[in-house]
NUVOMAR-586844 format. One line per 3 residues: number of its first residue (from 1); for each residue y, x, z of N, C-alpha, C, CB. Coordinates in steps of 0.1 Angstrom, whole numbers. Each point is the difference from the previous one (the first is absolute). Glycine has a CB too. Example, Ala and Ser with C-alpha at 12.3 -4.5 7.8 and 13.67 -1.06 7.14 Angstrom:
BEGIN
1	-57:132:78:12:-9:0:12:9:0:-12:-19:12; 23:15:-19:11:9:0:11:-8:8:-6:12:-22
REM end
This chain:
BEGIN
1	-109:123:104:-3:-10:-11:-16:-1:-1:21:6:-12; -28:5:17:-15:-3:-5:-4:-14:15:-10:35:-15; 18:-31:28:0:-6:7:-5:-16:-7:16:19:13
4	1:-19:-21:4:-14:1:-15:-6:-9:33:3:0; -33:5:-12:-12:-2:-11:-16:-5:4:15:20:-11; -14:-11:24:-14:-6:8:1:-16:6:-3:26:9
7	15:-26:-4:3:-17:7:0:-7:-12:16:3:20; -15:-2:-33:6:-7:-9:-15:-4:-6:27:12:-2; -36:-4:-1:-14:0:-5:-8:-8:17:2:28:-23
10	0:-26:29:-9:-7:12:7:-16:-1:-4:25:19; 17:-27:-19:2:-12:0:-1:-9:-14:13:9:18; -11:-3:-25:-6:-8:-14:-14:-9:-2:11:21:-10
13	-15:-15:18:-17:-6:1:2:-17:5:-12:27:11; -2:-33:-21:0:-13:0:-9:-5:-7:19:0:3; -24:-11:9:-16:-7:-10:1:-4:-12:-7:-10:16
16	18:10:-22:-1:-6:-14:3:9:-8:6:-19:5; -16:22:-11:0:14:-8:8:0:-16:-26:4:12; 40:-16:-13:8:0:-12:11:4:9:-9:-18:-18
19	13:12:31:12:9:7:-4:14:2:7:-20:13; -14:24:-8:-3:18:-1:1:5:-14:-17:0:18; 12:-5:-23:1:6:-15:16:-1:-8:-28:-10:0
22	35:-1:3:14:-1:-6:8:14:10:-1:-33:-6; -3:28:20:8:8:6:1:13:1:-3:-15:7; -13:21:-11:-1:12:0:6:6:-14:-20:-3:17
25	22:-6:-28:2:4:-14:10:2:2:-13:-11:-13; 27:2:20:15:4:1:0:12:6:10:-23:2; -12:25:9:3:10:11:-7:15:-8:-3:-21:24
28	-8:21:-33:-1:9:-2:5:10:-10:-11:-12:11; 18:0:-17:12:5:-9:8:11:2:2:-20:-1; -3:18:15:9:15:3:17:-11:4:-17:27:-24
31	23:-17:21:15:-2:-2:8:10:7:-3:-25:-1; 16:23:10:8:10:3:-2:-5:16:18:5:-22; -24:-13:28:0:-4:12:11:3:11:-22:2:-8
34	34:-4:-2:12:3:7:3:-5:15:5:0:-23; -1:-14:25:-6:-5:13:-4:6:7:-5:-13:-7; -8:10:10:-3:5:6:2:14:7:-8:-17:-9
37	10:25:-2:5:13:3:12:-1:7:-10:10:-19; 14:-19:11:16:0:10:0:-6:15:14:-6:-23; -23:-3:26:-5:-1:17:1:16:4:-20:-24:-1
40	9:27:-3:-5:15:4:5:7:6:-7:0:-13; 20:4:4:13:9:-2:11:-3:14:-2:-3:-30; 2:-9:28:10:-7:11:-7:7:16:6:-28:-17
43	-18:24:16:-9:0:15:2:15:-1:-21:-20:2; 19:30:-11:0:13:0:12:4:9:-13:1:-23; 25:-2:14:13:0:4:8:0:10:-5:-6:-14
46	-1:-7:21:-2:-5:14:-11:5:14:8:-19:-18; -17:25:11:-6:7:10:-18:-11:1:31:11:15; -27:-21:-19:-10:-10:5:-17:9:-9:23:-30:2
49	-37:28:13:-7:4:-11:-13:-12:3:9:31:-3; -6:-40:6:-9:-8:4:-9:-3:-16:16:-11:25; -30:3:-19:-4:-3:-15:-1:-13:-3:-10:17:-1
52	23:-25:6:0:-17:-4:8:5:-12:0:-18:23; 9:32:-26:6:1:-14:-11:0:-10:20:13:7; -31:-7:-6:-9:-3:-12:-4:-16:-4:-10:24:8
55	8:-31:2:0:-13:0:9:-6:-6:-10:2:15; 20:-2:-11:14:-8:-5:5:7:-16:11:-5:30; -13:17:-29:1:6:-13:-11:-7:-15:8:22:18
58	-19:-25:-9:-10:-11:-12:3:-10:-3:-15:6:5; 18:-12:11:10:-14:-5:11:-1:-12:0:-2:26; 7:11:-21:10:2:-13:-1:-1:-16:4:14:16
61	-17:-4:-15:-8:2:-15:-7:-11:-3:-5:23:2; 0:-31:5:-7:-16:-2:9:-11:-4:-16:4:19; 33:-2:-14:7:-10:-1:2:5:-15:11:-7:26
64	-8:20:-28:6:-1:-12:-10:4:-12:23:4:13; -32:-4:-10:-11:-3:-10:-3:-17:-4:-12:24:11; 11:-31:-1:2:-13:-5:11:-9:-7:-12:5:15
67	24:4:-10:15:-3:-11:-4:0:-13:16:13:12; -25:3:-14:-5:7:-12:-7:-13:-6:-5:27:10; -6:-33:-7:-11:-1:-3:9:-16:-7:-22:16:20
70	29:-25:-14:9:-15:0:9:8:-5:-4:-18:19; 12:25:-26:10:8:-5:-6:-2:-17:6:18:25; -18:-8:-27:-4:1:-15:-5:-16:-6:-9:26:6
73	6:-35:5:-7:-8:-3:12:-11:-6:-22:9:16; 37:-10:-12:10:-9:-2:10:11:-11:-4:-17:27; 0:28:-28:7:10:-10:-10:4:-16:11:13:27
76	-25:-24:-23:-12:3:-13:5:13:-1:-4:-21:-16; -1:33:24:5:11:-4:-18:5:-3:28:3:17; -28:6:-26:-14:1:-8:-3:21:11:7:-21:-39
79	0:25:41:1:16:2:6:0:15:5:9:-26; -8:1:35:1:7:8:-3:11:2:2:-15:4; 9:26:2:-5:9:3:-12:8:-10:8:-14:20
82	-7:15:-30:-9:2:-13:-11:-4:0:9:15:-4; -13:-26:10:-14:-7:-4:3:-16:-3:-15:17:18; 3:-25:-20:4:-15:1:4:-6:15:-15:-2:-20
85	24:-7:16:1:-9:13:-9:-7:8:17:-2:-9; -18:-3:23:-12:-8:7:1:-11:-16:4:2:38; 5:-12:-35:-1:-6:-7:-6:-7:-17:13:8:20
88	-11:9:-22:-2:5:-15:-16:-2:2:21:20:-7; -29:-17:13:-14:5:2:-5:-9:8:4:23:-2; -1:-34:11:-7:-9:7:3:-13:-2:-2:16:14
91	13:-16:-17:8:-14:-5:13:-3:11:-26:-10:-12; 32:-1:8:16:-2:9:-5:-2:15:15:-16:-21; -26:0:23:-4:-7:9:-2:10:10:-8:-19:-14
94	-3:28:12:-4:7:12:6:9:2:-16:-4:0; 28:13:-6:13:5:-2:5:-2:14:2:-4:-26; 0:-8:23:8:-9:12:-4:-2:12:5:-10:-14
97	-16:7:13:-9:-3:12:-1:15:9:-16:-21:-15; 10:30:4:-1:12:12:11:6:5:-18:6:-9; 32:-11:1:13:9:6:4:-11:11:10:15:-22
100	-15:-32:25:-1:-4:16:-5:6:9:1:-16:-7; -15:23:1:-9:2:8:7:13:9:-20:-11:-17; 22:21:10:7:8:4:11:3:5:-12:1:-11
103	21:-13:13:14:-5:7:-5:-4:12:13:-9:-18; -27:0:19:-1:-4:15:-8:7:8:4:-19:-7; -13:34:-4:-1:11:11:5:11:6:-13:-8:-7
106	30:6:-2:9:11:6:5:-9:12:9:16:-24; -12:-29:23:4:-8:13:-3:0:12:2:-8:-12; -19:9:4:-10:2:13:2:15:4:-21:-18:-9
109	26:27:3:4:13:6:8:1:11:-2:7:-20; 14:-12:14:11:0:7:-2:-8:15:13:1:-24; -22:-12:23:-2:-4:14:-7:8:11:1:-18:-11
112	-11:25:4:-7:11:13:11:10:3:-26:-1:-7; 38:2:1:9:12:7:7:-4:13:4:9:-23; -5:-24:22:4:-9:15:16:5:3:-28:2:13
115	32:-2:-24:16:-2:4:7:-8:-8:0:21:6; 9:-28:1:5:-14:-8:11:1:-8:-8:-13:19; 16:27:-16:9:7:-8:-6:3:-13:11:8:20
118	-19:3:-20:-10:3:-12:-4:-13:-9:-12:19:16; 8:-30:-11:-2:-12:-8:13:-9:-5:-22:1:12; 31:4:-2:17:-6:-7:3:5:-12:11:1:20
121	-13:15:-23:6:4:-4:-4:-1:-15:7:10:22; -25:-6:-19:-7:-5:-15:-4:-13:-6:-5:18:5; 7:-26:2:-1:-14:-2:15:-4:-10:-15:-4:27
124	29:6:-19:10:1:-6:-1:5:-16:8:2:24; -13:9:-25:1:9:-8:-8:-5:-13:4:17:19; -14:-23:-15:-9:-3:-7:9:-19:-10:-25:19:22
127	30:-21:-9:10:-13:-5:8:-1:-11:1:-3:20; 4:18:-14:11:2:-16:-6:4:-8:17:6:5; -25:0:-6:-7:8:-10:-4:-15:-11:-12:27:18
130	6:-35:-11:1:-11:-9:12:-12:-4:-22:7:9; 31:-5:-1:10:-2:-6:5:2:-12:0:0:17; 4:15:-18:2:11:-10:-10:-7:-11:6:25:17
133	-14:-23:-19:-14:-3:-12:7:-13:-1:-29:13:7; 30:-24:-1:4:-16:-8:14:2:0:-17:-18:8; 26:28:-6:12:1:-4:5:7:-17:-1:-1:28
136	-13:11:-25:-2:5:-15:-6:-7:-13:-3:17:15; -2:-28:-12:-7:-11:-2:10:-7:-5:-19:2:16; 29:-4:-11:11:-8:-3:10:5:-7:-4:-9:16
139	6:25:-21:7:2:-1:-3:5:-17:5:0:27; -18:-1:-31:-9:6:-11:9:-5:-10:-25:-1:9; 25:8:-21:7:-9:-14:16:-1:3:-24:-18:-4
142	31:23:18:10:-4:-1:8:11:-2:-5:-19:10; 17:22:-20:6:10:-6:8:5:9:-1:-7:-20; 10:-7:25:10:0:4:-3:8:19:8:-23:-23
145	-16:26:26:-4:12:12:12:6:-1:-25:6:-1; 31:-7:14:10:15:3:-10:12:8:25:-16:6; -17:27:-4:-5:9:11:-4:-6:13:14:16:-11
148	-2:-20:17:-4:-9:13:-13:-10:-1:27:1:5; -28:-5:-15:-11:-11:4:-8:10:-4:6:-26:-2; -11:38:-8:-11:7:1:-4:8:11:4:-2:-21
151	4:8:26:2:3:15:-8:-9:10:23:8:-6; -18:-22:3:-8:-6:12:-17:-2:0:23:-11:1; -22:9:-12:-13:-1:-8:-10:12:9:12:-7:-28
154	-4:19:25:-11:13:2:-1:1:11:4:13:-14; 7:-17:24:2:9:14:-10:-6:9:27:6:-2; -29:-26:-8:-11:-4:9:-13:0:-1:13:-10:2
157	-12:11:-16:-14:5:-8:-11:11:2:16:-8:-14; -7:14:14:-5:17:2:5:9:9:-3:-2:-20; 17:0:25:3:9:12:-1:-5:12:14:9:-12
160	-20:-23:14:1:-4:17:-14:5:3:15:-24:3; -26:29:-11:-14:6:7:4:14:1:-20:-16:-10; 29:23:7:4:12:-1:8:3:13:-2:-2:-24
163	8:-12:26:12:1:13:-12:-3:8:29:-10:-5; -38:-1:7:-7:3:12:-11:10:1:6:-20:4; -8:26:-13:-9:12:5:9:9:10:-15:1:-24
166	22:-2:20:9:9:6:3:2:14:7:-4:-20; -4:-12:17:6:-3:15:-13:-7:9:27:-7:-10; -33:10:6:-17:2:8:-2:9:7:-12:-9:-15
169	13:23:5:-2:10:8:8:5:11:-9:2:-17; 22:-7:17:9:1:15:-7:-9:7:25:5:-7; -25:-15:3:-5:-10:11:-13:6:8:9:-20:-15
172	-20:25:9:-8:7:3:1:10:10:-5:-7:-19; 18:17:14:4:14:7:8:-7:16:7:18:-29; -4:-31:31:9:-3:8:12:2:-3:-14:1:12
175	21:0:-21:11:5:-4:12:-8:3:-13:10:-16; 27:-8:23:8:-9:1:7:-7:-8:-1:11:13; 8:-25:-10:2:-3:-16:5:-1:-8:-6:-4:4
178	21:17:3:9:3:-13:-11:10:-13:28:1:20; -39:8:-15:-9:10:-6:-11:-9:-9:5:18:20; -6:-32:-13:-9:-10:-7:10:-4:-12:-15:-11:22
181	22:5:-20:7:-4:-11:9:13:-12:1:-22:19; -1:34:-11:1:12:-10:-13:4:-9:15:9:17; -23:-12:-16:-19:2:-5:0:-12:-12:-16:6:28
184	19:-22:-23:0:-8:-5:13:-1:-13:-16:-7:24; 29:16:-20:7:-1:-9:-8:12:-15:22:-9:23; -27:19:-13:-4:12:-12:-10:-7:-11:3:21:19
187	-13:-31:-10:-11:-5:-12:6:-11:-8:-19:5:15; 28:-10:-11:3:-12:-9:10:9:-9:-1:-26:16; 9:36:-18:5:6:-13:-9:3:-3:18:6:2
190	-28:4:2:-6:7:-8:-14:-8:-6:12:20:15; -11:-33:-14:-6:-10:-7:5:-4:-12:-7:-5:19; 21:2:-13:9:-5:-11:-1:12:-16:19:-12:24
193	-17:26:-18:1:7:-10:-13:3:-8:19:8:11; -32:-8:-5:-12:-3:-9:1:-7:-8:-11:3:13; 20:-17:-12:-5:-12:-5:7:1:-14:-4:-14:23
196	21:21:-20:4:8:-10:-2:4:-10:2:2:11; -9:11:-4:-8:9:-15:-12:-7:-4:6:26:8; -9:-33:-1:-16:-7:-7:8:-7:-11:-19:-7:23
199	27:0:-21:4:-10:-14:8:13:-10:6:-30:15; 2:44:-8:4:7:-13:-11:3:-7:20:9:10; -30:-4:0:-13:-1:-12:-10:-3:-11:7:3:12
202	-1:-18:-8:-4:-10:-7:5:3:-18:2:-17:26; 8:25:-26:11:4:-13:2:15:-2:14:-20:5; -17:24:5:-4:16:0:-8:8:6:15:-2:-3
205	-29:-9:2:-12:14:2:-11:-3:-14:0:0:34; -10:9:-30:-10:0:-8:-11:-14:11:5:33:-14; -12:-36:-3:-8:-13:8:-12:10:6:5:-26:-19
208	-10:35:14:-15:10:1:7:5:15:-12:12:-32; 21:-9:36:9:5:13:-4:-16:14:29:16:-23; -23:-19:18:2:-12:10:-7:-6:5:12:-3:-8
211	-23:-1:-1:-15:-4:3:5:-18:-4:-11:24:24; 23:-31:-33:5:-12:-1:2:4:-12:7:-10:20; -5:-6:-26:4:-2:-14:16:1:0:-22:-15:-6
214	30:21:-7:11:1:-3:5:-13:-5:-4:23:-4; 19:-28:14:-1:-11:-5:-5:-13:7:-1:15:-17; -5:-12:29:-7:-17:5:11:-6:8:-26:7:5
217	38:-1:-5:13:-6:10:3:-10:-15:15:25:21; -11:-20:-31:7:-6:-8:-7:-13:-1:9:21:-10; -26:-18:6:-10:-8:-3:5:-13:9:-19:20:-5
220	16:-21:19:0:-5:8:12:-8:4:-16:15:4; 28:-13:-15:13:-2:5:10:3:10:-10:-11:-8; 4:27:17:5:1:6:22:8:-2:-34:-3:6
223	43:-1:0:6:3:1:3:11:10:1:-18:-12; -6:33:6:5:12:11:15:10:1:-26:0:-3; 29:4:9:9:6:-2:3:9:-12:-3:-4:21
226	-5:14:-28:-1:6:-13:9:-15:-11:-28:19:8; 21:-28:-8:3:-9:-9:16:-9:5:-31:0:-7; 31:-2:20:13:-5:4:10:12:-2:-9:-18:16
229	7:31:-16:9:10:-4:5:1:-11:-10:9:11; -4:-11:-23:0:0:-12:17:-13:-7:-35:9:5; 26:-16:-1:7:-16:-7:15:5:6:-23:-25:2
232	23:29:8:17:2:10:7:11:-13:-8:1:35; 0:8:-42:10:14:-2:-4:-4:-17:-3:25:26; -4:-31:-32:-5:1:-15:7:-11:-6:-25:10:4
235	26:-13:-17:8:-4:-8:-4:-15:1:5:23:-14; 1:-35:11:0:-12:0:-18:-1:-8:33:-4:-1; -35:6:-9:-15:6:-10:-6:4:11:7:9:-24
238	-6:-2:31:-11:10:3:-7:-9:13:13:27:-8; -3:-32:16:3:-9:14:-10:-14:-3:31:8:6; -24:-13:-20:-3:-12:-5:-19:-1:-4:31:-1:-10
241	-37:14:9:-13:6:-5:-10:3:12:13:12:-20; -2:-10:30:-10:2:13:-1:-16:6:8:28:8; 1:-29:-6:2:-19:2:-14:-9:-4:28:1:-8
244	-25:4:0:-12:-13:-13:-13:5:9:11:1:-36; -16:10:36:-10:10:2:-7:-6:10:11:21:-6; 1:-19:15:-2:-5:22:1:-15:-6:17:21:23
247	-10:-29:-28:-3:-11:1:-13:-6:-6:22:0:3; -26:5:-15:-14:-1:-3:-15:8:2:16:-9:-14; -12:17:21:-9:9:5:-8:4:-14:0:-10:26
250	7:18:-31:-2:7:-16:1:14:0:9:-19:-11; -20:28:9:-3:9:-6:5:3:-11:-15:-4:11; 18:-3:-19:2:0:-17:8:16:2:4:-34:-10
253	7:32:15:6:12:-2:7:11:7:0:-14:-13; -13:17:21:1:7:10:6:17:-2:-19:-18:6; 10:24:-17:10:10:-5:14:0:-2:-18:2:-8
256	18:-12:3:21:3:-3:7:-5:20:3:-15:-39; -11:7:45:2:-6:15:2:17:9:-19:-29:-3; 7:37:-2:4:9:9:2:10:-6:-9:-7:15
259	15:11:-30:11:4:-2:17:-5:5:-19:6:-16; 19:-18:17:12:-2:3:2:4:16:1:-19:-19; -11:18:25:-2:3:16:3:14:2:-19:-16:4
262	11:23:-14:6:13:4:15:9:-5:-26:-1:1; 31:-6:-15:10:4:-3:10:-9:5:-9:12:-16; 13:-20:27:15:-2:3:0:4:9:6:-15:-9
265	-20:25:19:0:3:13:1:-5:7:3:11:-3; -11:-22:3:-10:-13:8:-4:11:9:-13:-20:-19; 5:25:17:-11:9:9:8:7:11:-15:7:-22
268	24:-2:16:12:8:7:1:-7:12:15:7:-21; -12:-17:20:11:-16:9:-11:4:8:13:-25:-15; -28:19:14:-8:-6:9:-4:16:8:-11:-27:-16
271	6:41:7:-1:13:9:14:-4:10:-12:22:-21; 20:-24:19:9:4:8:-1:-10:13:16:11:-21; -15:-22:22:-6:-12:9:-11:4:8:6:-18:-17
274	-17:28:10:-8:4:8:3:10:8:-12:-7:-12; 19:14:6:5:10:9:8:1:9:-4:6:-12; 9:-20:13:15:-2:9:-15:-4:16:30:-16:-25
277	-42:2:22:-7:-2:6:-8:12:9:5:-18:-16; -7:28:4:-9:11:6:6:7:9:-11:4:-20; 28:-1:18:9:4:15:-1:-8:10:16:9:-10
280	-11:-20:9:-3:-11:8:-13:-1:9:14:-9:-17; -23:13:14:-12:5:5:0:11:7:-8:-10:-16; 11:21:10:5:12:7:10:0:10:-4:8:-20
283	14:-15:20:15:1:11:-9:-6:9:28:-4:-14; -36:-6:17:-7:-12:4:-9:9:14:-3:-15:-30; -1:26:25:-7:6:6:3:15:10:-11:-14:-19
286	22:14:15:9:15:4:-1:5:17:19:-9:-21; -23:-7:31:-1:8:16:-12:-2:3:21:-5:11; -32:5:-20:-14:2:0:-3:12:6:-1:-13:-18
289	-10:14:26:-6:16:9:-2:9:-15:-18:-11:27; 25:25:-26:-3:10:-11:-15:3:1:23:10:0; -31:-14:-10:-16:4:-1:-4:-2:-12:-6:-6:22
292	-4:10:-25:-8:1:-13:2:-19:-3:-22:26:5; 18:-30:-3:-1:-18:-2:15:1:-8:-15:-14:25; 26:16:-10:10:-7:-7:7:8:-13:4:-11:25
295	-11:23:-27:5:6:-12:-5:-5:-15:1:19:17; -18:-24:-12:-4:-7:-10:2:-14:-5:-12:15:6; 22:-19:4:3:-15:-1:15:4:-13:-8:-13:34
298	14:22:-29:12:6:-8:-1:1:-10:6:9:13; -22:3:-16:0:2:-13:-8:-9:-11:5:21:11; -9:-31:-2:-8:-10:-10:11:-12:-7:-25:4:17
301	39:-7:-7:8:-5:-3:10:8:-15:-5:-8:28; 3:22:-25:9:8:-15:-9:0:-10:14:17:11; -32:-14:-11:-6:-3:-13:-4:-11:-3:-4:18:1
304	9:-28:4:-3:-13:0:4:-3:-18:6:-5:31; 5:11:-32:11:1:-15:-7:11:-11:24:-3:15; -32:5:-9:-13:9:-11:-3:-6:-6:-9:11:8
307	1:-23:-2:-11:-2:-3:-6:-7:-17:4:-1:29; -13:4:-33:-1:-4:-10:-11:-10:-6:12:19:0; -19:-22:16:-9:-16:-2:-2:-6:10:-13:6:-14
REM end
């Protein structure tokens, strides 16, 4: 990772000293730099030790820092990660601008690796990923969200950079491609189930924990699983209270919103969805070479359900 952290600070660089400066402000945020870790892991796993993984592992972190960056900015989200947002602090416009900027230099990455597979695969990836975002977009304010369509939402949203890190790093290892598509199955659950607990959190964590405001799903209209659980198991009142909420994107009554979340065992429903994903991840991976990597691929898949930001 310090690897990757070096590629990531050398490529940031740029005559225009508002893109360095935005860029360097997200990135230094920190975060869980999952991704990329999960390239890592895969190459580990696999044996691969070349150092186009540090490369393609920044790519990764650039694509989805720029999600980040066009994410807060169509979510007016004021917090990340416990500081202010790009947006918060520079304004929407250049918000925007530097999370292109940074899309078309994980591009320019991806082309010095000179493989046309490698650019299939994140090109693709990068397609849905914006799909997902105007599907979410479309879906804002609306109550009536089942599981399946929130599902689809995530898996493109947030688990297809998760499936191709993954399935990068076989590709990388040379891996055959029932073992490519075993890699690529482990990161897209184990995307899915992040995406999970990020929204149970949303209703059951602390905001000082998370480094986000309590509450910005609801804000935003989002319809997540916690709340499609909710309305499914809680009383005509209680259903009829979250409804209004997601359709007007209202705060007003968020306390009693996630009291009701947590007492009909909302929470319950969606832990368990993650956990079904987090196996799924696990079974996913089971004829992987026995080595440190692939144990850490395992056990990052079981505390995945820890986690508490």
């Amino acid at each position: 990772m310090l690897e990757v952290d070096g590629v990531i600070a050398h490529r940031l660089t740029s005559s225009v000293p508002l893109v360095a400066q935005i860029s360097q402000y997200i990135i230094a945020a920190g975060g869980k730099r999952l991704r990329p870790a999960l390239l890592l892991l895969i190459c580990g796993a696999l044996g691969y030790k070349g150092s186009e993984r540090f490369n393609l592992a920044a790519v990764v972190e650039f694509i989805h820092t720029a999600t980040l960056l066009h994410d807060d900015v169509v979510d007016e989200s004021t917090l990340r990660r416990g500081r202010a947002t790009a947006n918060e602090s520079f304004g929407n416009p250049a918000s925007v601008l530097v999370g292109d900027f940074l899309y078309s230099r994980a591009f320019q990455m991806m082309v010095s690796a000179g493989s046309m597979r490698i650019m299939e695969i994140l090109s693709d990836a990068t397609n849905v990923i914006a799909e997902g975002e105007v599907l979410q977009l479309m879906n804002m304010h609306d109550a009536s969200l089942d599981e399946e369509g929130y599902l689809r939402v995530i898996r493109s949203k947030t688990a297809k950079l998760f499936e191709a890190s993954a399935r990068l790093g076989a590709v990388l290892a040379g891996a055959p491609p029932a073992t490519e598509t075993a890699c690529a199955t482990y990161g897209q659950a184990l995307g899915t189930a992040f995406q999970i607990i990020d929204d149970v959190l949303d209703y059951d964590g602390v905001a000082a924990e998370m480094g986000k405001n309590l509450g910005d799903d609801l804000r935003e209209g989002k319809s997540t699983l916690p709340l499609i659980a909710a309305m499914q198991r809680g009383t005509l009142e209680q259903s009829t209270l979250i409804r209004q909420a997601i359709e007007q994107g209202s705060t007003e009554h968020l306390e009693d919103i996630v009291a009701i979340v947590r007492n009909t065992g909302a929470l319950d429903v969606a832990r368990k969805a993650a956990a079904a994903e987090a196996q799924r991840a696990i079974d996913a991976i089971s004829n992987l070479p026995i080595n440190q990597h692939t144990a850490s691929l395992l056990q990052l898949a079981a505390q995945l359900l820890e986690r508490r930001h």
